[in-house]
C-alpha positions in Angstrom: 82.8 75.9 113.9 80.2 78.8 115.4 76.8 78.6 114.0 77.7 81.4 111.3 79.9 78.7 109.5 83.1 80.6 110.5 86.2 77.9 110.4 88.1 78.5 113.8 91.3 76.6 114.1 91.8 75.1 117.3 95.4 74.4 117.3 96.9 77.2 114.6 95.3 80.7 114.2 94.5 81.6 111.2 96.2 84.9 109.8 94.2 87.4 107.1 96.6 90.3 106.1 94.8 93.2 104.5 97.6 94.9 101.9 97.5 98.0 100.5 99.8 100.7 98.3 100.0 103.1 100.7 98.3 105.1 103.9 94.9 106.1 103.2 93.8 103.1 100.4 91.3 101.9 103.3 92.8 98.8 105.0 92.0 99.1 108.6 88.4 100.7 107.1 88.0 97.3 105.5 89.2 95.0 108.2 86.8 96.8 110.9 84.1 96.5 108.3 84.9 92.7 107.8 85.2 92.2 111.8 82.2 93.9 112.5 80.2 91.8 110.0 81.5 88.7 111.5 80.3 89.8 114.8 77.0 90.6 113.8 77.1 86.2 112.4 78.1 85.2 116.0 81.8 85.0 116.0 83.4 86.1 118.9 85.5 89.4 117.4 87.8 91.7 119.5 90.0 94.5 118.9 93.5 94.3 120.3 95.2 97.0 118.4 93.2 99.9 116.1 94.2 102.9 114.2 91.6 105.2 113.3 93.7 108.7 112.6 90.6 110.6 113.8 88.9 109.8 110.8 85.1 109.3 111.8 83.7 106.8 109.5 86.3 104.5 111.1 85.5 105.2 114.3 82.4 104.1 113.9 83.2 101.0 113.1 84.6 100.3 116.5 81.5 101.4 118.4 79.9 98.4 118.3 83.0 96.0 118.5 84.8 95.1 122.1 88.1 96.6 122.2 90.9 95.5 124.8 92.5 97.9 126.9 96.5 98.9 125.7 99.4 98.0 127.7 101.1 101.0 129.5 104.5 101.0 128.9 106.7 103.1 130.3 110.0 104.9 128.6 112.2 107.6 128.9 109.5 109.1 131.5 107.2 108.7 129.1 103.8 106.2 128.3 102.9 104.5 125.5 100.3 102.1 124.4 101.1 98.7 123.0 99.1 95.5 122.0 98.7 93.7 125.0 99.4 89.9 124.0 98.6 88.2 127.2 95.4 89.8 127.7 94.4 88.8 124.0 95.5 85.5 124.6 93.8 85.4 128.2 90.6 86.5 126.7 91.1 84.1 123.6 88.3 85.3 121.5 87.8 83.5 118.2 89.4 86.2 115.8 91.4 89.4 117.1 91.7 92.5 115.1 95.6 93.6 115.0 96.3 97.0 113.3 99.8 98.2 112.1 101.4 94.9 111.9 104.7 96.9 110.4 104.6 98.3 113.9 108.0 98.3 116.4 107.1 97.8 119.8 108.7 100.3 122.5 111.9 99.2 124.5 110.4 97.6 127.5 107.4 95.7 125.6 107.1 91.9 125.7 108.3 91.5 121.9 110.5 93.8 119.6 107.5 93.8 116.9 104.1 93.6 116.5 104.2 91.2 114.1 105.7 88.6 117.1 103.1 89.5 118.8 100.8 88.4 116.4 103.2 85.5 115.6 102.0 84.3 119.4 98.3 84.9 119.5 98.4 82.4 116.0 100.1 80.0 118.3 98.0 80.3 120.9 95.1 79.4 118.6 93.6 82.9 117.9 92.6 84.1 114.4 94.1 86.9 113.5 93.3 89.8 111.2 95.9 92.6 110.5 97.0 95.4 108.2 100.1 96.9 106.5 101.2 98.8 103.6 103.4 96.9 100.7 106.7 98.7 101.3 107.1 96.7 104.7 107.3 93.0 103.0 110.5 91.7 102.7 110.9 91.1 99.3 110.0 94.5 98.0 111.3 96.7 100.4 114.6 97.8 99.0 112.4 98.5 95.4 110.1 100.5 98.2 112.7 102.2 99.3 114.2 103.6 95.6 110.3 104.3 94.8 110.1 106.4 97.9 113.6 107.6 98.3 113.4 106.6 102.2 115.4 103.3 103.4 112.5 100.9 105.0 113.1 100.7 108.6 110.1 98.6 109.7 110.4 95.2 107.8 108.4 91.7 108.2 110.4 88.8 106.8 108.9 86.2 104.8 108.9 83.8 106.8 106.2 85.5 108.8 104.3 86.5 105.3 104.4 82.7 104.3 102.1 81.4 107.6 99.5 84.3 106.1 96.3 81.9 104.8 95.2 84.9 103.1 96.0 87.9 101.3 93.4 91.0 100.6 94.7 93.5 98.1 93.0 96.8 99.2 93.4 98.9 95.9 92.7 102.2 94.9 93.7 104.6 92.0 96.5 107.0 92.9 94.4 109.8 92.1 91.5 108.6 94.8 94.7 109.0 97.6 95.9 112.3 96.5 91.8 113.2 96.9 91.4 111.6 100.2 94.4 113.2 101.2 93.4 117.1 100.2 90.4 116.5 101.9 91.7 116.1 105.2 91.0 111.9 104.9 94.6 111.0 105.5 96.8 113.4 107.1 96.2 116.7 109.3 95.8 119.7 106.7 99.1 121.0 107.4 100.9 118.2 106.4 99.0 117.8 103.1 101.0 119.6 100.8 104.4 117.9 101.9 102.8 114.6 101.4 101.9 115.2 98.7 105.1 116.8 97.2 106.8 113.8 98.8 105.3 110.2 99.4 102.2 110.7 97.5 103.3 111.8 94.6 101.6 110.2 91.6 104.8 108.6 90.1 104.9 106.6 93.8 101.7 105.7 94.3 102.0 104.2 91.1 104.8 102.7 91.4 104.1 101.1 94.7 100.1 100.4 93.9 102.3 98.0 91.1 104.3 96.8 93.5 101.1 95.8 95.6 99.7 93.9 92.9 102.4 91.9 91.7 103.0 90.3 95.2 99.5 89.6 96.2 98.9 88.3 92.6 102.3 86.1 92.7 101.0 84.8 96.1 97.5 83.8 94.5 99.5 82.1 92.4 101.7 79.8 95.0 98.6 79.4 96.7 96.9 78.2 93.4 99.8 76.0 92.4 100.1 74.3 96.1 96.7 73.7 96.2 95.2 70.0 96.5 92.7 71.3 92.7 95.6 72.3 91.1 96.1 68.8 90.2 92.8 68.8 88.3 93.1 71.6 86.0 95.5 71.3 82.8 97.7 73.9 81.9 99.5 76.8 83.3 97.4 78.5 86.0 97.4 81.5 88.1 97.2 85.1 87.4 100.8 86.0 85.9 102.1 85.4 82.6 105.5 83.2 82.2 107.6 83.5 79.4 110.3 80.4 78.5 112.9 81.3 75.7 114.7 77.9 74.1 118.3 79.2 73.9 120.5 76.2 72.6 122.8 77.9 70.4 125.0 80.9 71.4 125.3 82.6 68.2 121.3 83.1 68.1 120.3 82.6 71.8 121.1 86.5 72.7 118.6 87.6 70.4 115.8 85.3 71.3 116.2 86.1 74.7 115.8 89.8 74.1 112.7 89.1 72.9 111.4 87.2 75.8 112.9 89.8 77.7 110.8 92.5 76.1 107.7 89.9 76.3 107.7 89.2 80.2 108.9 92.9 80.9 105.7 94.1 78.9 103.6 91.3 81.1 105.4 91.8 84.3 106.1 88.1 84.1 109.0 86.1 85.1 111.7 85.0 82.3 112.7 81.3 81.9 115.7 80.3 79.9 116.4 77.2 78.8 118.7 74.8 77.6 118.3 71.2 76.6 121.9 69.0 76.8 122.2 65.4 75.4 123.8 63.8 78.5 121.2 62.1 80.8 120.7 63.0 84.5 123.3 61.3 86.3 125.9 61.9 83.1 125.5 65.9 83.6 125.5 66.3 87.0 128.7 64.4 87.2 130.9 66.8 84.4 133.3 69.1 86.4 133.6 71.8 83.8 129.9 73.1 82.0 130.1 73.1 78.0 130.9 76.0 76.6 128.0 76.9 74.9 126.2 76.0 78.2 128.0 78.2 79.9 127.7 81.3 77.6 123.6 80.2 77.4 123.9 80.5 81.3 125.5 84.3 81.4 123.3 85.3 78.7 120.2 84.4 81.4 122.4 86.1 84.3 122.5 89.0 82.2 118.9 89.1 81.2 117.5 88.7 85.0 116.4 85.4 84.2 115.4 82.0 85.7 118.3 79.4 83.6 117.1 76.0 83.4 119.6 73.1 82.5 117.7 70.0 80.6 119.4 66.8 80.1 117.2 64.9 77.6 117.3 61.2 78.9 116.3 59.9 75.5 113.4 61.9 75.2 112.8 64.3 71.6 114.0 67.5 72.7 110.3 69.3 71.6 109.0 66.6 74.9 111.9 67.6 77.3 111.1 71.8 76.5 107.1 70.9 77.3 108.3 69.2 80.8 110.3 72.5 81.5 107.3 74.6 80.3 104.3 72.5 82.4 107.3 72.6 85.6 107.7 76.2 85.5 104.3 77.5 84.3 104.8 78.9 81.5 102.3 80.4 79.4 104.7 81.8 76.8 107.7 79.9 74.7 109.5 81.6 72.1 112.1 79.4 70.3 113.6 80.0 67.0 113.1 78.9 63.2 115.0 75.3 62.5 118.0 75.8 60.6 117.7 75.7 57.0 119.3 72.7 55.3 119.1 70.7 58.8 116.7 68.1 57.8 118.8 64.7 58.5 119.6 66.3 62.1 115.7 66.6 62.5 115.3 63.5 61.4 118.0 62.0 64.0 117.3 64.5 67.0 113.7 65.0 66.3 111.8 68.9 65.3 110.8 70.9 68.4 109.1 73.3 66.6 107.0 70.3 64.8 106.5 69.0 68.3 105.8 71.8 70.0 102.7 72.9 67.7 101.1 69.2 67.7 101.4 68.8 71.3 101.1 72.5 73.2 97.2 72.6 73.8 97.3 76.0 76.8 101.1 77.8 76.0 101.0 80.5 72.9 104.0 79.6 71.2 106.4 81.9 69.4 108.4 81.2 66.5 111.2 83.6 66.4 112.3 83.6 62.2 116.3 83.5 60.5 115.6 87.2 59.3 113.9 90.2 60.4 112.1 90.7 57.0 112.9 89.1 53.6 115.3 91.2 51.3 113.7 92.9 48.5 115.5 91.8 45.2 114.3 95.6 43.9 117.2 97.1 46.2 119.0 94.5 47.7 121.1 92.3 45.4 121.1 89.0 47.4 123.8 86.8 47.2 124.4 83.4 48.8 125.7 82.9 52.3 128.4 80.2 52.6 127.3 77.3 55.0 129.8 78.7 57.6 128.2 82.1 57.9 124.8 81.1 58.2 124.8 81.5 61.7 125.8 84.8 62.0 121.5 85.3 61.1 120.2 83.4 63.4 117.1 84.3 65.1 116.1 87.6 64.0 112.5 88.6 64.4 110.4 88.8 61.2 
């Protein structure tokens, strides 16, 4: 550790990826800010790789900052300039800044990407800071891609995104890009109005600043639930909501289901479906062909997008077994229907979950999902009764 406290690893780099929406948010800005302010605590800092786009306040940054010379590499009669890896790894400076990590090398270069490169300046015990826009991460690129209406050519796999100990969302509003952009911030002034007809178009930069908060917020939450003080705190944690939907029976589960669909697609949260069966572990995983109703449960969560969880009880009241599932997955949301009338001696036998859940869920909002959307009125509606094998057929309507 230097005297300014900053935490070098000695056998691992460490690897700080600065994320943002799209081109002009301010990553490599805020990376040569962070870099220079390091320096100026003692910490050895280079530059391996920078971008600037002849935009001056950036260029200032890098005055003060030593910046390693770029490999020459030749092609087609032509030179371009790459990271050099061995010389960064020669020097071995305490951090390295690394711009463009999205970048593909030219035939000829060490590594195919840039984000190998970087994948051997970790290994060779250099910390690492680097930037790149959302629509290059594995898991969102195809969604990028329909945003954009361009396939993604450049894409870093997870694998890489995983050994990242940090992630730094650099946001701003769509409408602060489209005004960087007309003045001249972002792209020479003859390309403005195409990019801005085009990629920057409000209805992407949207879509895509979206995209950029939901994966840096998702991997605050990994990080969060992985972490040695998650152990400590009770309750779901993290920054997204999780909905769980209790979907035993078929005949109401499709209905309940929509509504948790509508709650996590209004909270961009992830869907849970779950099913509780009264065979024990070893009982369940041993049966050939699924139950039927498990089955249809199953196809209902297929069709829905949604996480389907499969519960053998093992003696415990089923209200217990759903809170396991919910403290497993995260959940901060259940919604699980009204018992069924006229069931009292099978509460009795099989225990209430609804009675359970509200004595024992202290951090979850539960929701009770009602028989019937609202109670007929006897002015207009003559109500008549419904024969035992019909009552189904009402099962789970909101009120």
């Amino acid at each position: 550790m230097s005297e300014s406290g900053y935490k070098h690893s000695k056998n691992r780099g460490r690897l700080k990826i600065f994320v943002g929406a799209a081109p002009g948010v301010g990553k490599t800005y805020t990376m040569l800010r962070q870099a220079h302010d390091l320096k100026d605590q003692g910490v050895d800092v280079i530059v391996g790789y920078y971008e600037i786009h002849n935009r001056a306040q950036t260029q200032a940054l890098v005055a003060d900052l030593e910046v390693m010379p770029r490999l020459q590499v030749e092609f087609h009669g032509r030179q371009f300039e790459e990271l050099d890896v061995d010389a960064v790894i020669d020097r071995h400076p305490e951090l390295v800044v690394v711009d463009e990590l999205a970048h593909t090398n030219v035939p000829g270069s060490k590594n195919q990407k840039r984000y190998i490169d970087v994948q051997e300046i970790l290994d060779a015990g250099v910390d690492v800071m680097t930037a790149v826009n959302i629509q290059h991460f594995d898991t969102v690129a195809k969604e990028a891609a329909e945003i954009i209406g361009t396939p993604i050519r450049e894409v870093i796999p997870q694998t890489f995104l995983d050994r990242a100990d940090e992630l730094e969302l650099i946001d701003v509003t769509p409408e602060t890009i489209r005004r960087r952009m007309l003045d001249g911030l972002i792209f020479p002034m003859d390309k403005v109005q195409s990019a801005l007809d085009h990629y920057f178009r409000y209805e992407n930069l949207s879509s895509l600043r979206e995209l950029a908060l939901r994966e840096v917020a998702e991997d605050v939450d990994q990080r969060l639930q992985e972490s040695h003080e998650r152990r400590k705190i009770e309750g779901p944690v993290g920054a997204r909501e999780n909905v769980m939907v209790c979907a035993n029976y078929p005949s109401r589960a499709e209905h309940l289901v929509r509504i948790g669909a509508r709650m996590s697609e209004r909270m961009k949260a992830d869907l849970v479906v779950v099913t509780a069966v009264n065979q024990s572990e070893s009982d369940w995983r041993g049966l050939t062909v699924e139950p039927a109703a498990v089955a249809d449960c199953r196809a209902l969560a297929e069709k829905f997008h949604a996480r389907f969880v499969v519960e053998p009880l093992n003696d415990r009241p089923i209200g217990e077994a759903i809170l396991d599932v919910a403290k497993r997955y995260n959940v901060t949301q259940i919604v699980i229907g009204q018992p069924r009338p006229g069931s009292k001696w099978r509460r009795l036998v099989i225990g209430d979950p609804v009675s359970y859940l509200l004595r024992n869920l202290r951090f979850i909002d539960l929701r009770i999902v009602g028989w019937r959307e609202r109670p007929p009125r006897s002015d207009l509606v003559e109500v008549a009764s419904i024969p035992e094998g019909d009552q189904d057929t009402d099962l789970g309507r909101d009120r």
